[in-house]
C-alpha positions, 0 to 999 in steps of 0.5 A: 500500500505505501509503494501505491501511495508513493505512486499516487502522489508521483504521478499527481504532481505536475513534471517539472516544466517552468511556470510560464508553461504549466497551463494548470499553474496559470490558470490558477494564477490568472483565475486568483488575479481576477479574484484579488482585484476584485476583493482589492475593490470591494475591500476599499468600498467597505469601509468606506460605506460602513463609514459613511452609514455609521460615522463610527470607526469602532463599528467600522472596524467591528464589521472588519472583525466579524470577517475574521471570526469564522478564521478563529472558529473554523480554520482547525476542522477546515484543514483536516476536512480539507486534507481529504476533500478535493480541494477544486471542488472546494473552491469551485463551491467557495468562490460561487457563494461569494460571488452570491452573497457580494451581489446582494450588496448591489441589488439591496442599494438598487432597492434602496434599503442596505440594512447594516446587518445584511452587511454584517451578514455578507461579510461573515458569509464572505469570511467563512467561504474564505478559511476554506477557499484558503486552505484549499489553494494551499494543497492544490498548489502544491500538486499543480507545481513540483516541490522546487518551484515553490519559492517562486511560484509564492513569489508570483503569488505574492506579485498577483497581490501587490498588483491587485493592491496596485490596480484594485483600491484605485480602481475601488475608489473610482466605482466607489465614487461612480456609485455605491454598490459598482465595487461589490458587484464588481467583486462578484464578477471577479470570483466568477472569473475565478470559477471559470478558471478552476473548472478548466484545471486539468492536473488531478489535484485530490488528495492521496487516498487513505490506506484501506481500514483506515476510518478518518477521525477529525479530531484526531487528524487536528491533533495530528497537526497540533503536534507535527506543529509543536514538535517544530520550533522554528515553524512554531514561533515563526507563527508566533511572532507574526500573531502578535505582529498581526494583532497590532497590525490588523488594522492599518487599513483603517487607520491610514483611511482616517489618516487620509480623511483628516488630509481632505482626500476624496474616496478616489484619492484615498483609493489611489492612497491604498494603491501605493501599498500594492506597489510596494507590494509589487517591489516587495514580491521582486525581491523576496527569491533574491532575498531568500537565496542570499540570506539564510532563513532565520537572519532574514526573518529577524531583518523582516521583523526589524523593518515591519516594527519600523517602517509603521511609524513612518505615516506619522510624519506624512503632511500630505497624501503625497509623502503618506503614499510614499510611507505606505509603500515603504511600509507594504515592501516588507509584507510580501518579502516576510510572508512569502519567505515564512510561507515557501519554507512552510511548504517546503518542510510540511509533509504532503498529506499533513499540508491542511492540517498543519497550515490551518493550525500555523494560520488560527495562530498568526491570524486568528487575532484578526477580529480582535486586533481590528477591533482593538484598533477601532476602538483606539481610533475612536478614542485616540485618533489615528496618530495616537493609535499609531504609537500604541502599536508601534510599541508592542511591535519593536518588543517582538523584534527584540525576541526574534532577535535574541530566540536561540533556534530562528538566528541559526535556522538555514534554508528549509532543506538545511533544517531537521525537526 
């Protein structure tokens, strides 16, 4: 049965080819653009509708919260579940409820009448199909793609962010300002994109059968994972150390629209605001394989988390959209070269059949303080103000750069094939 299994998975894996000829890979690749534009667009209109319905940044960031609960709730039974469901079918069936539940954004404006709770109702929708449209990306790229072309093609991955980030909050600010409801719609479309090109993929991307007799049990496939993952350090407190630098993170965008809205800017110029951050986003993708190759892992996490800490307090000392444009990018430069290098050397190290369980286990850790860090942030923002609230997070940051620093094992982890467990 283990040579079958071996078998299964050696002829399941895509041969090696470069990307730009994988046809599986790009149009996995061209479907995800569209859907990232698409959610860019949307991503800026929320807020931006929340504000102008409520003209509370507390509820504002509550209704970003909401998105993040299900993370928390689901993300552990999703990545077990995941690890046996086929993970096309998966996000064939994510992406159409999306599209769904953001054309009811359009149509209830068309009526005349958005209550806030379909809103509430839309965004948890929208972030439930999430956690698992997530996970399932995750395993069907590493069938599409063989294991040596990971680094990159998570460097492309975070390329497809930043130049949504680029095109997707001017763009949103432009709808936004043509009419409330042309950004959700617009988002709708973008995920049935999304779905026309998932139902070409041709690779076989199911996951590896389990031995005959073998009675699946989702608890015990979720402590599997739990304990692959304690068992690695490096991989532990890497998810760690970007938990908390995400607590105190999670609410940047908001902040950086009160920061725009106190300079006067209109919702197209604060969507060109957001769109300085997919540049830096784009520079930031260019050079992370560069990066990775240079410098050993650990040395070049502890410089990420240095620069994160450091680069946030630049938009204090912006006077005019034009220098908070430059502060952004700088600041969203770091973001893809940290994520992609933690997420390439995860892929690397996880084990195949383990790659659901243990990535939703590193994820509930490093995101699931997303509702209560935007949260948090909402509320600081209406007591403090954007500038105040800055600093208050700054702090916290620069703490947890000072412990990768100093934590024994991440200064003298290496590259992934360089670390045993």
């Amino acid at each position: 049965m283990a040579t079958a299994l071996k078998n299964y998975t050696e002829e399941t894996r895509v041969p090696e080819q470069p990307l730009w000829r994988n046809g599986d890979y790009l149009r996995l690749w061209g479907g995800q653009t569209a859907s990232a534009i698409g959610s860019q667009v949307s991503g800026l209109a929320l807020p931006l509708l929340i504000l102008a319905l409520t003209h509370s940044p507390a509820k504002a960031g509550l209704l970003a919260a909401l998105r993040g609960v299900p993370y928390v709730l689901l993300i552990l039974p999703a990545g077990a579940l995941i690890d046996r469901w086929d993970p096309r079918r998966v996000m064939l069936l994510c992406d159409t409820g999306r599209a769904l539940a953001l054309a009811s954004i359009p149509v209830a404006l068309a009526l005349g009448h958005l209550p806030l709770a379909q809103l509430y109702l839309v965004t948890f929708i929208e972030g439930t199909l999430y956690v698992f449209f997530n996970q399932a990306e995750s395993n069907c790229l590493v069938r599409v793609v063989t294991p040596g072309q990971l680094p990159l093609a998570v460097a492309q991955g975070q390329a497809l962010e930043g130049s949504a980030g680029l095109v997707g909050p001017a763009l949103g600010g432009l709808l936004y300002g043509l009419g409330r409801g042309i950004p959700f719609l617009t988002d709708a479309i973008s995920y049935a994109v999304s779905v026309l090109a998932l139902l070409a993929l041709k690779t076989d991307v199911r996951p590896v059968p389990k031995e005959i007799g073998v009675v699946p049990h989702l608890g015990r496939e979720i402590a599997e994972g739990l304990r692959w993952l304690y068992a690695h350090r490096i991989i532990r407190f890497v998810a760690l150390l970007t938990g908390g630098l995400m607590l105190f993170g999670d609410g940047y965008t908001l902040i950086l629209i009160l920061l725009a809205q106190r300079l006067h800017a209109t919702s197209a110029e604060i969507g060109v605001l957001l769109a300085t951050g997919g540049l830096g986003s784009l520079l930031g993708s260019t050079l992370a394989v560069g990066l990775q190759k240079r410098f050993r892992f650990g040395p070049l996490m502890i410089g990420l988390t240095w620069a994160w800490a450091l680069t946030w307090v630049l938009c204090v000392f912006a006077t005019n959209l034009f220098l908070l444009g430059i502060a952004n990018t700088i600041c969203y430069i770091v973001v893809p070269i940290y994520f992609g290098t933690q997420y390439a050397y995860r892929l690397g190290e996880i084990p195949d059949h383990l790659q659901g369980r243990v990535n939703s286990v590193v994820r509930l850790i490093a995101f699931g303080t997303f509702p209560l860090g935007l949260a948090m942030t909402g509320l600081l923002l209406q007591k403090f103000g954007p500038v105040q609230t800055i600093w208050i997070t700054f702090v916290p940051q620069v703490l947890l750069a000072i412990v990768a620093t100093v934590h024994p094992v991440l200064r003298l982890a290496g590259k992934p094939e360089e670390i045993t467990p």
